[in-house]
C-alpha positions in Angstrom: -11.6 -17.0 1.9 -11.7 -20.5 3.5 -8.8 -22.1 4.4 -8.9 -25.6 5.9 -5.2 -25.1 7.8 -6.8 -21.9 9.8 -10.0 -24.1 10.6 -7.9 -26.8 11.8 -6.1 -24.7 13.9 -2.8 -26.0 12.3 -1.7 -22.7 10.7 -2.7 -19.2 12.0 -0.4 -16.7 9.9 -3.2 -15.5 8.0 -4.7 -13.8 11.2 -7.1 -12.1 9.3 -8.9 -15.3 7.8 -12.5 -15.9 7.9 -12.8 -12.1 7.5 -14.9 -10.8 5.1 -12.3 -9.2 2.9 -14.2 -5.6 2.3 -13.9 -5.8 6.1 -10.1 -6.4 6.0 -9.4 -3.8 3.9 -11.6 -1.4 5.6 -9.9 -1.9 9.1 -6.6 -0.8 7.1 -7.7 1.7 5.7 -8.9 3.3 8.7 -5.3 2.4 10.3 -3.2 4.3 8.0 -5.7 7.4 7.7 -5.4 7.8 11.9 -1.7 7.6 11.1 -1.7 9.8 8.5 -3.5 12.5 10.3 -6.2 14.9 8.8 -5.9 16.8 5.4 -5.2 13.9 3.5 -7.3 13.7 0.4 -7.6 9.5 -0.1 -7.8 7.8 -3.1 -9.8 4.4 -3.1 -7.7 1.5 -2.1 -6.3 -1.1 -4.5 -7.8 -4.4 -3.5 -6.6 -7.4 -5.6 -7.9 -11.2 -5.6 -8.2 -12.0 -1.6 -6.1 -15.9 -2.7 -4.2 -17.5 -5.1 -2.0 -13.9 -5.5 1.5 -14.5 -3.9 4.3 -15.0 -6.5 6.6 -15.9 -3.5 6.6 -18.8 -1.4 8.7 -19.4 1.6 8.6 -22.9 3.1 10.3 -24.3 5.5 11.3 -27.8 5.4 10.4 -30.2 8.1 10.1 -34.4 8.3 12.5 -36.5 7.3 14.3 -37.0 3.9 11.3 -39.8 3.2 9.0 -38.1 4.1 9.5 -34.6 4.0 7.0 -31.3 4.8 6.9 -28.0 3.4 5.6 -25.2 4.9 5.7 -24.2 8.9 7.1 -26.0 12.2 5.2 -26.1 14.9 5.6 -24.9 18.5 8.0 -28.4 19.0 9.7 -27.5 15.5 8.2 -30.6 14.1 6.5 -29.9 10.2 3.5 -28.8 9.3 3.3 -29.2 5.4 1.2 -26.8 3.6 1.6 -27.6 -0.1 -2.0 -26.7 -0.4 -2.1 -23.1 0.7 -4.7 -21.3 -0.9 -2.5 -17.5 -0.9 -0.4 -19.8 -3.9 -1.2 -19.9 -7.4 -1.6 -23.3 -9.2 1.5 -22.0 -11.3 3.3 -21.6 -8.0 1.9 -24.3 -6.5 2.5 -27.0 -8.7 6.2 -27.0 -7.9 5.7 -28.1 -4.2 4.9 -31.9 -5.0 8.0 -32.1 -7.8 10.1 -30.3 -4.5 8.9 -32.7 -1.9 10.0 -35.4 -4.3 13.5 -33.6 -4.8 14.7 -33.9 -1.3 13.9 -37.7 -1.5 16.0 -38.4 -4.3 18.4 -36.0 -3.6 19.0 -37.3 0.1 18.6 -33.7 1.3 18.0 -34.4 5.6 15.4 -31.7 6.3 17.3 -29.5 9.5 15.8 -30.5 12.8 15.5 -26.9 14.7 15.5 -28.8 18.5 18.0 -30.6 17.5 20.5 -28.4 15.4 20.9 -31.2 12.9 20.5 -31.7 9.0 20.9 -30.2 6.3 17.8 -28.5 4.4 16.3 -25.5 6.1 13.8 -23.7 3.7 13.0 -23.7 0.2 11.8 -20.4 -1.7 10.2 -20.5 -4.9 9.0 -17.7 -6.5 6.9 -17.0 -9.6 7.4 -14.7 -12.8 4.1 -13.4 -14.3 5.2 -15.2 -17.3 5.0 -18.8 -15.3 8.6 -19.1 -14.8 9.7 -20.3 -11.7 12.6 -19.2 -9.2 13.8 -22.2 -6.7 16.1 -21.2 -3.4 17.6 -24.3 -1.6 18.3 -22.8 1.9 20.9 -25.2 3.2 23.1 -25.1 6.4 26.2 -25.9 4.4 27.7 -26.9 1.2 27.5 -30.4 1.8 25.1 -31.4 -0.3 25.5 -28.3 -3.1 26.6 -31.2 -5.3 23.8 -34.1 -4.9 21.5 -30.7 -5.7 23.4 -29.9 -8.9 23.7 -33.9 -10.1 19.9 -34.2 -9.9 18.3 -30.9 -11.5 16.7 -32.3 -14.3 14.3 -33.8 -11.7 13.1 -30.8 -11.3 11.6 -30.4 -14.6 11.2 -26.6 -16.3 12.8 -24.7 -13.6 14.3 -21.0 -14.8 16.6 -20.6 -11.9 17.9 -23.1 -9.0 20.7 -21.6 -6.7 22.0 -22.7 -3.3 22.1 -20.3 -0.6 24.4 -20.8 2.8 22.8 -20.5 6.1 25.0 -22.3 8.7 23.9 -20.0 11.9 21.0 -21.6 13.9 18.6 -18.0 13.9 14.9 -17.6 12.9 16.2 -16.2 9.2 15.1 -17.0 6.2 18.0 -17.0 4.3 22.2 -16.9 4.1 24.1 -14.4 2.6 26.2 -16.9 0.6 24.2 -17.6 -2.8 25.3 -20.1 -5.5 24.0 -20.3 -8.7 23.0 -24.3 -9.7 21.6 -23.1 -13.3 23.2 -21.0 -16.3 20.3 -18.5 -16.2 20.6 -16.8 -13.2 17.7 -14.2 -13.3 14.1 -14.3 -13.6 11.8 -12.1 -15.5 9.2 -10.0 -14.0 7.3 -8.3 -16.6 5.5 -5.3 -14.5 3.2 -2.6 -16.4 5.8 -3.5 -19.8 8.8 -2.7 -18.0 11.1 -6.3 -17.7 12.5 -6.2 -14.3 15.1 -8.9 -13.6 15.1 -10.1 -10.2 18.1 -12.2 -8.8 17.9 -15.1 -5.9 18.7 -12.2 -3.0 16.5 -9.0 -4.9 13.3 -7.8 -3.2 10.7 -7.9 -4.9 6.6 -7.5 -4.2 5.2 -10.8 -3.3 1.7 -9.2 -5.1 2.4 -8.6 -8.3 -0.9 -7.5 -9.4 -1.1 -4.6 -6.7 2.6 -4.4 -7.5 1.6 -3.1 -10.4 -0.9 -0.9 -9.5 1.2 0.5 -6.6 3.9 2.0 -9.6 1.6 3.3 -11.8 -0.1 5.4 -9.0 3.8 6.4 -8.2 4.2 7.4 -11.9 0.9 9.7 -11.9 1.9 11.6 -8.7 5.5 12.3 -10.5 4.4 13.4 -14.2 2.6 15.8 -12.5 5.3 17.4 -11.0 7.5 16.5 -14.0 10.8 17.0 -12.1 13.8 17.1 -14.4 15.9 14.9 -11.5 14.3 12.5 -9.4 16.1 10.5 -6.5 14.8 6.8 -6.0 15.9 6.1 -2.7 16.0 2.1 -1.4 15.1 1.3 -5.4 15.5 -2.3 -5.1 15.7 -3.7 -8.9 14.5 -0.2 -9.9 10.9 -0.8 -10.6 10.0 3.1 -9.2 13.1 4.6 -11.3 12.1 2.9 -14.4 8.8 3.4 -14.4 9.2 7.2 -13.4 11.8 7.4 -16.2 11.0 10.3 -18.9 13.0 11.9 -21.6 14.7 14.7 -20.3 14.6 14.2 -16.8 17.8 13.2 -14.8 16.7 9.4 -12.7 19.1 8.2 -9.7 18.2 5.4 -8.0 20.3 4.1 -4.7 20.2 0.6 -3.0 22.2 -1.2 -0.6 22.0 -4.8 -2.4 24.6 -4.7 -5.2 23.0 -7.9 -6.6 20.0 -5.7 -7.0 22.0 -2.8 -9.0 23.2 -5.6 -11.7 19.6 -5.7 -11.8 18.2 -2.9 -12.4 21.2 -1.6 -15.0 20.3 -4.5 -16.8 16.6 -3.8 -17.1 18.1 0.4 -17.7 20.3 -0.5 -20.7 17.2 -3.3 -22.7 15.4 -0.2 -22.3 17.9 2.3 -23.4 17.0 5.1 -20.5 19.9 7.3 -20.7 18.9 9.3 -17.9 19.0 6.7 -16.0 22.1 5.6 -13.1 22.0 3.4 -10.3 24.5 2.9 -7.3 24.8 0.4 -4.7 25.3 2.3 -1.2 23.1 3.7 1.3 20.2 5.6 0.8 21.2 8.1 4.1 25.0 8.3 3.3 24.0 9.1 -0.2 22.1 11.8 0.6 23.6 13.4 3.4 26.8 13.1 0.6 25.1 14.7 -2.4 26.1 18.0 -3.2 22.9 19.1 -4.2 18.8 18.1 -3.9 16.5 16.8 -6.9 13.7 18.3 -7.4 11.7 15.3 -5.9 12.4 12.2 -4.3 10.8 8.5 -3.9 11.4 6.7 -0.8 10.7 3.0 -0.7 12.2 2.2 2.8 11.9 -1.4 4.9 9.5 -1.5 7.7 12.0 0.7 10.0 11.1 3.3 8.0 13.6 5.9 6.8 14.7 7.1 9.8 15.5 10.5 11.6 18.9 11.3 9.7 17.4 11.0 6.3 13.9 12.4 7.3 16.1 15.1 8.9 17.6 15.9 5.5 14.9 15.5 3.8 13.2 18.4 5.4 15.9 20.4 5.4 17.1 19.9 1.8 14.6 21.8 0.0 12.7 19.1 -2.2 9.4 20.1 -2.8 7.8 16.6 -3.2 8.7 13.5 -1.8 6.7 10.1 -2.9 6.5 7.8 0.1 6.1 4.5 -0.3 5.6 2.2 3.2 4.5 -1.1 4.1 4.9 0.2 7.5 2.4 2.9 9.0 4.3 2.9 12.6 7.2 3.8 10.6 5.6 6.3 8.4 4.1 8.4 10.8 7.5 8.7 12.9 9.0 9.5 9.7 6.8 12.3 8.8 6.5 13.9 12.9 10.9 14.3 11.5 9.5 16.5 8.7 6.7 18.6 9.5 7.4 20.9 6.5 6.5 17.8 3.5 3.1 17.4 4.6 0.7 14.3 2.9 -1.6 15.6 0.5 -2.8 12.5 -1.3 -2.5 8.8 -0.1 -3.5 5.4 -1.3 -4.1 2.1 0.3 -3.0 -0.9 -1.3 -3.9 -4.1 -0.2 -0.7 -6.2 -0.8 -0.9 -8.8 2.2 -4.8 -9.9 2.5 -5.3 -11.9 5.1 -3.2 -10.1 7.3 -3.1 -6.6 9.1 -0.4 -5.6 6.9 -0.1 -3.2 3.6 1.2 -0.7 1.5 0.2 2.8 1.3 1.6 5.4 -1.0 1.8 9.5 -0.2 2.9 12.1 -1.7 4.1 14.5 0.7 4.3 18.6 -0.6 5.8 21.8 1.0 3.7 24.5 1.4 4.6 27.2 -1.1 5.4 31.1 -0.5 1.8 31.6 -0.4 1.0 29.0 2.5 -0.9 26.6 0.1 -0.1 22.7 -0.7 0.5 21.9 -5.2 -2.1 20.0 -6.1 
C-alpha cells in the first residue's frame, strides 16, 4: 500500500507501511507462534484487503472553525488533516468533507491542545456493513450540544449523531457522558447473519471482514466440543455468545459496559435464543462468584489480558476448553504461564490491523485428559 501522508513524513501510525503485506503478516505470525510456544498446530492466517478496510475512524480535530482539520496533531498540537487516508472506505470516507463543513456552520472552535481552549476535540464516525454511518462529536462541554442539534440536517443521511462529554485535558479519546442528538440511537452491524447493534460507547472490531472471520473460526472450535453451557467472558455486544448460540446449550455472556448489555439482549431477543443471558459486571468477580464452572469458556479480554485472578481460576476451575481470543500476545502468553494446565492446541492469526505490528490471534486452550493426551 502507498500512502502519500507516510511518504511525506506527515503521518507515521501506520509503521508498517511500504511493507510488502505477505511480509507484514509473516513477521506476526512468527511473533505470536514464539509466544505461543511449541505444540501448537497453526491454522493459516486470515489476511483481509491491506486498505480501504476500517469501519471506524477516529479524528481529531485541529484548525480553526474556518478552516478546520481532521485527523492527527502534530508534535506542536497544530492539525494535520487526513480526510484522504487510504485504511478508510469511500463509504466511510465520504463523510469527512460534509464533517469539515459541519464545524463551519455550526461554529464548533476546534480545542487547541497547547492552549486548553475550544470546544471540539475529536470526531468518530463509524461504518455499518450496510453503509450506515455512526457520527461521535467529542466535545469538552455542553456548550455547543445545542448549535449541533439545530443543524443536523446538514449532515445529510446520518443513522446516529450523539454528543459525548470530555472536559479533562488527557490523551483520551472520548468522555464518559454520551448524548444522543438523533431518535435512532443504534447502528446495525450485520456480521455472518447475526444483527449486532452497536451503541456510541460499544466496542466493536474496526475490521469487519476479519471480524467476521475471527467468529466463525470461534464457532468451529466450540461445535466441536458442543458444551451444553458456555461462558462468554468480556462479550462486548455479544458477537461470540451469539454466534456460539445452539439449541440446547445454556449461553452466558458477561461485560462491564451496560450500554453494551442493552445491546446484545436486543440482538438475543430479534433472534429468539432462549438460552441465551447477559449481565453487566465483571468478568473476574463473576467468575470467582459463580457457584459452579461451564463446561467451556470464551475469553475476549482488552490488551491487559485477563489477568492472574481470573487465569488463576480458570485453571483451577475445572473447564476443559477455554477459547482465547487476544489482540495482545504480551498478554496472552502471561496469561497462559497462570495456567499451565489449558494448554494451546490450535491457533490462528488474524490480520485485523495491517499496517501495523498489531493483531488478533485466536486459541483454543485444552486440558490434558486422564490419559495424558490433549481433545482434538
Amino acid at each position: 500500500m502507498q500512502c502519500s501522508y507516510y511518504d511525506a513524513g506527515s503521518c507515521r501510525s501506520c509503521t508498517l507501511m511500504g511493507q510488502p503485506h505477505g511480509l507484514q503478516v509473516a513477521d506476526k505470525e512468527r511473533h505470536v507462534r514464539s509466544m505461543l510456544g511449541p505444540d501448537v498446530r497453526w491454522l493459516p492466517p486470515v489476511v483481509g484487503p491491506e486498505s480501504g478496510f476500517r469501519n471506524k475512524a477516529k479524528m481529531v480535530v485541529g484548525g480553526t472553525v474556518d478552516r478546520p482539520t481532521l485527523g492527527i496533531l502534530d508534535r506542536a498540537g497544530g492539525g494535520v488533516d487526513l480526510q484522504g487516508c487510504g485504511l478508510y472506505p469511500p463509504e466511510l470516507s465520504r463523510i469527512f468533507p460534509v464533517l469539515e463543513a459541519f464545524v463551519t456552520t455550526a461554529g464548533l472552535t476546534p480545542y487547541s491542545v497547547p492552549e486548553r481552549t475550544g470546544e471540539l476535540k475529536n470526531v468518530l464516525v463509524t461504518l455499518s456493513p450496510d453503509g450506515e454511518l455512526m457520527v461521535r462529536f467529542v466535545l469538552r462541554s455542553q456548550e455547543s450540544v445545542a448549535r449541533i442539534r439545530k443543524h443536523l440536517p446538514a449532515l445529510g443521511d446520518v443513522a446516529v449523531v450523539s454528543a459525548n462529554i470530555l472536559p479533562e485535558h488527557k490523551a483520551v479519546v472520548e468522555g464518559p457522558l454520551e448524548i444522543p442528538l438523533t431518535e435512532r440511537q443504534t447502528l446495525r452491524m450485520t456480521v455472518n447473519g447475526i444483527d449486532l447493534h452497536l451503541r456510541p460507547q460499544s466496542f466493536f472490531q474496526t475490521n469487519t471482514a476479519v471480524a467476521s472471520a475471527l467468529y466463525r473460526q470461534a464457532v468451529q472450535w466450540v461445535d466441536e466440543v458442543a458444551p451444553a453451557s458456555l461462558w462468554d467472558l468480556y462479550c462486548g455486544v455479544g458477537g461470540f455468545a451469539l454466534h456460539c448460540a445452539a439449541p440446547g446449550r445454556a449461553v452466558t455472556g458477561i461485560e462491564v459496559s451496560a450500554e453494551a448489555i442493552v445491546s446484545a439482549e436486543a440482538s438475543r431477543d430479534e433472534l429468539g435464543l432462549d438460552g441465551v443471558s447477559f449481565a453487566a459486571g465483571d468478568a473476574t468477580a463473576f467468575a470467582l462468584g459463580a457457584g459452579s464452572a461451564p463446561e467451556m469458556v470464551i475469553v475476549n479480554p482488552p490488551r491487559r489480558g485477563i489477568g492472574h485472578e481470573l487465569a488463576a481460576w480458570l485453571e483451577g476451575s475445572g473447564v476443559r476448553h477455554v477459547v482465547y481470543s487476544s489482540c495482545n500476545a504480551e498478554s496472552l502468553a502471561r496469561d497462559l504461564a497462570a495456567m499451565p494446565s489449558l494448554r494451546p492446541t490450535r491457533a490462528r492469526l488474524l490480520d485485523m490491523f495491517p499496517q501495523t505490528t498489531h493483531y488478533e490471534a485466536i486459541t483454543v486452550l485444552e486440558r490434558p485428559s486422564r490419559t495424558g493426551s490433549s481433545a482434538r
